[in-house]
N, C-alpha and C positions, 0 to 999 in steps of 0.2 A: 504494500500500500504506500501511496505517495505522503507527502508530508502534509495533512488534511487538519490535521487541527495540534493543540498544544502537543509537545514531546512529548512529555509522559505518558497523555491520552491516548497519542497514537501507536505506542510501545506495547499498551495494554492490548488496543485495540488488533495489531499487528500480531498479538500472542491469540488472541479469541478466532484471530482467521487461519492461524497455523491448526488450531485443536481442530476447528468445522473446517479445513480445507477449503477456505474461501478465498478466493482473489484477491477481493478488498477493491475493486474497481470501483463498484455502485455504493457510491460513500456515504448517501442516506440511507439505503437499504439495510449494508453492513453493519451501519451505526443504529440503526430501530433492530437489530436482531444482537446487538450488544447490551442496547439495552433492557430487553426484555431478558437477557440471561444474565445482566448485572441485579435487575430487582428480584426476579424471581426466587434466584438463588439467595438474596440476601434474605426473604420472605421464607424459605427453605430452611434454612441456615445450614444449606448444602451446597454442591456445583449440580448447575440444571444440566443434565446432559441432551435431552430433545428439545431446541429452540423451538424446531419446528409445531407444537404441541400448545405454545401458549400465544403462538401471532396468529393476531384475526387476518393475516392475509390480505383481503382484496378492502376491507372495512375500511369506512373513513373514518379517522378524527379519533382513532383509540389502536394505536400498534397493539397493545399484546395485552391478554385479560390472565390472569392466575387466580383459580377458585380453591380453596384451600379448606380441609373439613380436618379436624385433628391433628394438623400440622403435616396432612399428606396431600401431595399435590392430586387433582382432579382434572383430567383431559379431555376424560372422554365418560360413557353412561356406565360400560364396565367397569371404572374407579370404584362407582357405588356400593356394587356389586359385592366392595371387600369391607366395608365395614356392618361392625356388629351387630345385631337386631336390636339390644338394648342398649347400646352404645351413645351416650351422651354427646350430642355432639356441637364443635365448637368451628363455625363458618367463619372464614375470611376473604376478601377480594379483593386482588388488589387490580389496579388501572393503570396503562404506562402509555405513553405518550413521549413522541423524540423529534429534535428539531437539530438540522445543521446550520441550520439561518444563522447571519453576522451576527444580528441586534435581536434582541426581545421582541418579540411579538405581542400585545397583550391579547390579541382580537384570537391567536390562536390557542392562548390557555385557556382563554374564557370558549372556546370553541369546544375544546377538552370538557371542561366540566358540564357543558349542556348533553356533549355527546351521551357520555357515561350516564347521564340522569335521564333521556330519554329510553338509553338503554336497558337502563333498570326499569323503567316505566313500562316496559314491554313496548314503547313505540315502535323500533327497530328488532327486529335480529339479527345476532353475530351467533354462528353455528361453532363446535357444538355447544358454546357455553350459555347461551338461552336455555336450552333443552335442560343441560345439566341443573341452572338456577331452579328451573321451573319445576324439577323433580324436587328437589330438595325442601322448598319452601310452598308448592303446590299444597293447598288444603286436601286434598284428595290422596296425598303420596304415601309415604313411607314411612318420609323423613322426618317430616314437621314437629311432629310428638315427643323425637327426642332431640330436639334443638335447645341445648342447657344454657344459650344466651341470645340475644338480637344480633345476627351476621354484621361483623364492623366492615368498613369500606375503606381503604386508600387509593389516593388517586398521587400518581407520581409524575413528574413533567420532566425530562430531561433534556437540558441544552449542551450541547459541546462546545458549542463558540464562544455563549456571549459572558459578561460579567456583569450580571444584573441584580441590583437589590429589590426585590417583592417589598413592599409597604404592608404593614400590616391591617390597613385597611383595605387595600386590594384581595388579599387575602382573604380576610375574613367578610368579603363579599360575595367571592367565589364558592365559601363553606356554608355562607346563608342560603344561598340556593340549594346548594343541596339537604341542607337543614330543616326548609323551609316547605320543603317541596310536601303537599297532602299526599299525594297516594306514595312516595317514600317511606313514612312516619308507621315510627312500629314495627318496620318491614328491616331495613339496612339503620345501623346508625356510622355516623362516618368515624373516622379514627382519626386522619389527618392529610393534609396535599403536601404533599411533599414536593419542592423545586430542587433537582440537582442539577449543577455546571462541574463544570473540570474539575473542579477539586473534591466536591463532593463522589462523584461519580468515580474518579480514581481511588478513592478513601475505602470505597464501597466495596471495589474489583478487588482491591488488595486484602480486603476480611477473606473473599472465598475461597484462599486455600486454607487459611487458617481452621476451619466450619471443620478439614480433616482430619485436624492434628488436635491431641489435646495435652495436656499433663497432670498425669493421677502420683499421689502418695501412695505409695504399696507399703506401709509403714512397718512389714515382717512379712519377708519373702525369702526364698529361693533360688538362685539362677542358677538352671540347668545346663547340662554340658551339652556345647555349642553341635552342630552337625552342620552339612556340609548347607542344608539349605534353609536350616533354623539356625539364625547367630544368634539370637538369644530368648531366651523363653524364661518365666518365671510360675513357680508356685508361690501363690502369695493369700495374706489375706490386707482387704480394703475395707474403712470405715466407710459405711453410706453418705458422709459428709464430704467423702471425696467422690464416692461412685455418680454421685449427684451433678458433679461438672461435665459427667459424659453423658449420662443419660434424659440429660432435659435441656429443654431449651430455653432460650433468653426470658419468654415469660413464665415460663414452670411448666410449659406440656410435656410427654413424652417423646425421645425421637423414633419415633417409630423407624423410622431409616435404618437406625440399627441393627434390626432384626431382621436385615432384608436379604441375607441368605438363613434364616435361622426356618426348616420348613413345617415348623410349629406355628401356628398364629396365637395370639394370647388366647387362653380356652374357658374363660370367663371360671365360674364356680363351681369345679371337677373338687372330688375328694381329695385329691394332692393337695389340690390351690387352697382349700379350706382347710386344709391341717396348717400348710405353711402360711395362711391368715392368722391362725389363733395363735400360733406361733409368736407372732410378731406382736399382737396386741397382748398376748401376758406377759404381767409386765416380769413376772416369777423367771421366765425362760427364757425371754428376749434377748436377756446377754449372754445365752447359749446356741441363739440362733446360726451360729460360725459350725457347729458339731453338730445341727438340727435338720442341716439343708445341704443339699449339693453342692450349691453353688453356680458358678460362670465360668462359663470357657469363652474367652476374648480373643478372635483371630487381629490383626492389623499386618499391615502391608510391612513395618518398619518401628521398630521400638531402642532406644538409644536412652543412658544416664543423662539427667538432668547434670550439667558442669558444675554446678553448685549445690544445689537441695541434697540433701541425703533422702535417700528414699526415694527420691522421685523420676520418674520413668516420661517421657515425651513416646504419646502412641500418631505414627502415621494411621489413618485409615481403621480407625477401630472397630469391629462391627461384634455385637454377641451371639456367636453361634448354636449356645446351648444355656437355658437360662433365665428364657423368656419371660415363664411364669413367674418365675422367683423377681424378677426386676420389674415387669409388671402390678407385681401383689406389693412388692416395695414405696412404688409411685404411688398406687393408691392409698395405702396407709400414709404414704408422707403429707398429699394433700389434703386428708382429714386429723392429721397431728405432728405436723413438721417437726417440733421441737424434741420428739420423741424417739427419732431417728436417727440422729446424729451421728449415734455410736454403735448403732447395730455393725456387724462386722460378717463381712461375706467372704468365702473363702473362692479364689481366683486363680482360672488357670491362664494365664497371659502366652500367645504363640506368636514370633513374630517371621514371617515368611513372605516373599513374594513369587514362590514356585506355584503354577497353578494348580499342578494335577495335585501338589500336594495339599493345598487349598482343601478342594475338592474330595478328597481322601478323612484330614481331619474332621470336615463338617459331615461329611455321612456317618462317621466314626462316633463324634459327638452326640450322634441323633439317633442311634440305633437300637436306643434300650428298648422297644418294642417290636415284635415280629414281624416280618414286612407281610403281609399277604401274596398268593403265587401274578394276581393281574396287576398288582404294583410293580411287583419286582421284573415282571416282561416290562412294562412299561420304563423302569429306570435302566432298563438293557439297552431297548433301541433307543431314547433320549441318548445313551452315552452313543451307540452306533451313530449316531446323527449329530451327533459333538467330535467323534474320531473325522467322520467325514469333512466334516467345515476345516477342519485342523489340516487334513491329507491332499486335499483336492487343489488342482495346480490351475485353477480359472481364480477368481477373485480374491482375495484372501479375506474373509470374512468371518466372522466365531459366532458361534451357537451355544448364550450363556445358558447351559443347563443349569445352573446355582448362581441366582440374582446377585451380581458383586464382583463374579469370578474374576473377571476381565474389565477390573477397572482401571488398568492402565494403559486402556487402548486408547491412542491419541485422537480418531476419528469414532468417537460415539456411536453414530450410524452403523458402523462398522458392526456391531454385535446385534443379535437379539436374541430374547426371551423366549420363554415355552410360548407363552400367554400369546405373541403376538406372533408366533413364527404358525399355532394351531389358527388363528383367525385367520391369517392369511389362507393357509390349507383349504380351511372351509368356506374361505371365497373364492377361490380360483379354482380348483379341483372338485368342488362339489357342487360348485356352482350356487350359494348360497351367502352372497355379501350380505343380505338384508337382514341374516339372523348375527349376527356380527353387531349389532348395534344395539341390542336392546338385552337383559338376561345375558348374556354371551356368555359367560361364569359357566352359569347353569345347563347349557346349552353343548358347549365344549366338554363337560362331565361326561354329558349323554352320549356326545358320538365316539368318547374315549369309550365310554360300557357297550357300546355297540362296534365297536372295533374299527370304526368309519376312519378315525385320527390317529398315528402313534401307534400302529398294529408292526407286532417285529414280525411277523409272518406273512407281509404284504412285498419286503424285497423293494420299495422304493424308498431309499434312504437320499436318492438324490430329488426325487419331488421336492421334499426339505429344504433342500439346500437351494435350490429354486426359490422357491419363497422365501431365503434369506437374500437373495438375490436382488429381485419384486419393490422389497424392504429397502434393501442401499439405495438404489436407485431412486426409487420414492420420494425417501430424506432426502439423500445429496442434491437431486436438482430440485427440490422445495424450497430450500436451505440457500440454493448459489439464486435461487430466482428464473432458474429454466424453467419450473415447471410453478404456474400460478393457480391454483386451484379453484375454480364459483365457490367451492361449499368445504369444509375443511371432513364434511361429512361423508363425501362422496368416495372416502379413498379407497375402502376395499372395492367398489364397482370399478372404479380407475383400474383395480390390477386387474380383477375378472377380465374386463374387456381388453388389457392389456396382452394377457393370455390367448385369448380369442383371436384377438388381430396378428398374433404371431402364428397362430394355425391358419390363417386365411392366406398367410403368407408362404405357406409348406414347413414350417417348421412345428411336426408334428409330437417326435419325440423330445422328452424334457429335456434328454442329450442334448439336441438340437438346438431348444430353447437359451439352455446354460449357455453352449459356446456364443451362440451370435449375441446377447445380452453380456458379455463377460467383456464384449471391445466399447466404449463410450459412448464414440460415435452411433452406433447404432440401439443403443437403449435409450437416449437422449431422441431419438430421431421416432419410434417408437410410440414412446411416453409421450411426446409435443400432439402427435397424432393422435392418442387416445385421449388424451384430455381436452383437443380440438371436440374430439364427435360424442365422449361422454356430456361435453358441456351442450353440444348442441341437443342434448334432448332432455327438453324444457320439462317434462311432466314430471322426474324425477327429482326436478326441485321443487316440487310442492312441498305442502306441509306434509314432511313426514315421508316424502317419496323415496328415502334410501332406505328405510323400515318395511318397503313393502316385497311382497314377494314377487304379485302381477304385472309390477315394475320391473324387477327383475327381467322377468319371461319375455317383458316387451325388449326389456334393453338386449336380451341376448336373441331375441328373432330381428329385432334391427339390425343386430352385426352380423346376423348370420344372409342379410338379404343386401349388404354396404358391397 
């Protein structure tokens, strides 16, 4: 990237186009997709790794929306899908907005705030994240019942150029409107507007690696003898006074991010969780709870002595593998008697590795105290056949994270995916079924896994997979560089379906076939431009609700089967 705005800004900026492989040409474009992964991420209090997931795309007058429920991002309607039934739940939104312009605008922040308020008004839609509001606060929904406070709002403005001071009358004229607004009231209450410039915006870039690292007192440990790809690892135990700096965040929620390879989800009120409740609240045993409970197994990328602290340990990349309950039943008890906690004492196994397979190795290890059943265990066979493949195959170089986290030091993001989105893909393109993708999709994926539709080791296509991790890159990378502009943010498994199709129309019947000619640039660029030409031109699918339907479907694929 050229020399576009202040050094520093553009250094950062310059780092954000090396991670997303971005050119850095189209210098507003690159700068609304910086800054949508400077807020996000700061709202996270993680690194966003899919830009592509919080820009409204083609929308005017609001770059990038982040809807946020328990301090886990929401993108799409399957997010929903993952939290609890009786889960309490605490809404956030926030609103971004970016300008390269020399001087201040006021005409365009005050444009900003009408946008977002019309937005919330339901005047407009921006997809998916209408849909998603609308489930969530919908009288009719789900959700509503267990919303434990009024969804707060920030609206963020970001300028790179100029050096302006906001009045705080300006301001707080901007905040009356939205204050003010009747059909708002009761509904959103606002939190704050935030205006960031260079300095502020740098200040912000430079928290998000920190968000990875942290530094715990292990105040009685053990450091075991080093191995060639663990340099160091400890048995330890941790007072919950220190456990606390890792697992919560700036306001006292849970990071749920944590547990993001652990393949437990908190499991509310099992007999375990209720021994090691009472556990905690008598006060007789409490400071027995170190010899009452198992404890945590803590993987991180990178663990190193603090140069000065005794005791204290700097974790690259923390995440707890094994634990879940036990730090879950923690938080709860701490936010009904903080003061009581201080001194609880958890015993800790600290691993620090960046080898993957062995990654991979300890957290199955960690998690295996229960029998697998024989249709899991085929299942975590081929998941691994289809993680060997992505690793073996000399077209793309692309990973197949079977264990959320594996492969967090891949420099292109895009570059990996997930079971969850590598099986939607699946069941849009190969089965022909985009529109169940959108709605339930959780529950939906279960069923074709028990019906052996998805994920079958006896089916011999391990590269269909790798195809739709394929579909995938592509997807992101020209979303991301701006090749490819989407109508609807909704329409993307139909995009690959017909993507699929127009490659068969074209003789490229077998997936072989598909991989190679998709594996040179040019030609998936050329592709994709055409399919999101003739998906966009059929209008009835943007109706309300036309990428949910099936008979849409049916139309879209005897359209391309007659183009």
């Amino acid at each position: 990237m050229a020399q576009n705005f202040d050094i520093g800004l553009n250094s950062k900026i310059n780092a954000f186009c090396e991670k997303f492989n971005l050119d850095g040409t189209n210098n507003a474009g690159v700068f609304e997709d910086f800054s949508n992964y400077v807020v996000i991420s700061t709202l996270l209090e993680d690194e966003l790794e899919d830009v592509n997931k919080v820009s409204t795309n083609k929308a005017q007058g609001i770059d990038g929306i982040g809807i946020f429920v328990n301090e886990r991002l929401i993108v799409e309607e399957i997010d929903l899908e993952k939290l609890g039934d009786s889960e309490k739940l605490k809404v956030k939104i926030g609103f971004i907005q970016s300008t390269i312009q020399n001087s201040f605008s006021e005409q365009k922040f005050q444009s900003f705030v009408d946008t977002v308020i019309n937005f919330l008004s339901n005047k407009f839609q921006i997809e998916p994240f209408s849909t998603i509001l609308n489930k969530l606060l919908s009288e009719e929904g789900d959700y509503i019942d267990n919303l434990a406070e009024t969804p707060l709002i920030s609206l963020y403005f970001l300028s790179a150029k100029t050096s302006h001071s906001l009045t705080e009358l300006f301001l707080n004229n901007e905040k009356s409107k939205l204050n003010n607004r009747r059909e708002l009231s009761n509904k959103y209450n606002l939190d704050n507007i935030y205006f960031w410039q260079k300095d502020e915006i740098k200040e912000q870039y430079d928290k998000i690696a920190k968000y990875h690292t942290i530094s715990l007192n292990f105040y009685k440990s053990i450091q075991l003898e080093d191995k060639n790809d663990v340099k160091i690892s400890l048995l330890s135990a941790i007072k919950f006074s220190e456990l606390k700096k890792m697992i919560l965040t700036n306001d006292d929620n849970i990071k749920e991010r944590l547990f993001v390879e652990n393949p437990r989800a908190h499991l509310g009120d099992t007999n375990v969780n209720n021994d090691i409740r009472k556990t905690i609240k008598n006060e007789r045993y409490n400071p027995y709870f170190i010899y009452l409970n198992n404890g945590l197994t803590i993987l991180c990328d990178s663990m190193e002595r603090h140069t000065v602290k005794e005791n204290e340990y700097i974790l690259k990349y923390p995440r707890i593998i094994n634990g879940c309950q036990t730090t879950h039943i923690l938080y709860d008890q701490y936010k009904k008697t903080p003061d009581k906690l201080e001194d609880i004492e958890v015993i800790a196994k600290v691993i620090a590795t960046e080898n993957n397979e062995l990654k991979k190795q300890i957290i199955f290890a960690a998690n295996n105290q229960n029998s697998i059943d024989k249709d899991l265990q085929s299942l975590n066979e081929f998941h691994e056949e289809i993680e060997q493949y992505f690793q073996g195959t000399d077209y793309l170089k692309l990973y197949f994270e079977r264990l959320r986290g594996q492969y967090s030091n891949i420099t292109h993001p895009y570059k990996k995916i997930n079971i969850e989105n590598l099986a939607k893909i699946y069941v849009s393109v190969f089965l022909k079924e985009p529109h169940k993708m959108k709605s339930n999709a959780i529950k939906k994926i279960n069923e074709y896994q028990a019906k052996k539709k998805i994920f079958n080791i006896n089916a011999n296509n391990v590269i269909d997979y790798y195809y739709c991790g394929i579909l995938y890159y592509w997807l992101n990378k020209f979303s991301l560089s701006k090749d490819l502009l989407l109508r609807s943010k909704t329409m993307d498994m139909h995009l690959l379906l017909t993507c699929n199709l127009f490659l068969e129309k074209e003789n490229k019947i077998t997936t072989e076939e598909k991989v190679k000619y998709l594996s040179i640039e040019e030609n998936a660029k050329s592709i994709f431009t055409s399919t999101n030409s003739f998906v966009e031109s059929e209008d009835y699918l943007f109706e309300r609700r036309g990428f949910y339907s099936s008979p849409k479907t049916t139309r879209l694929i005897e359209n391309i089967s007659k183009k």
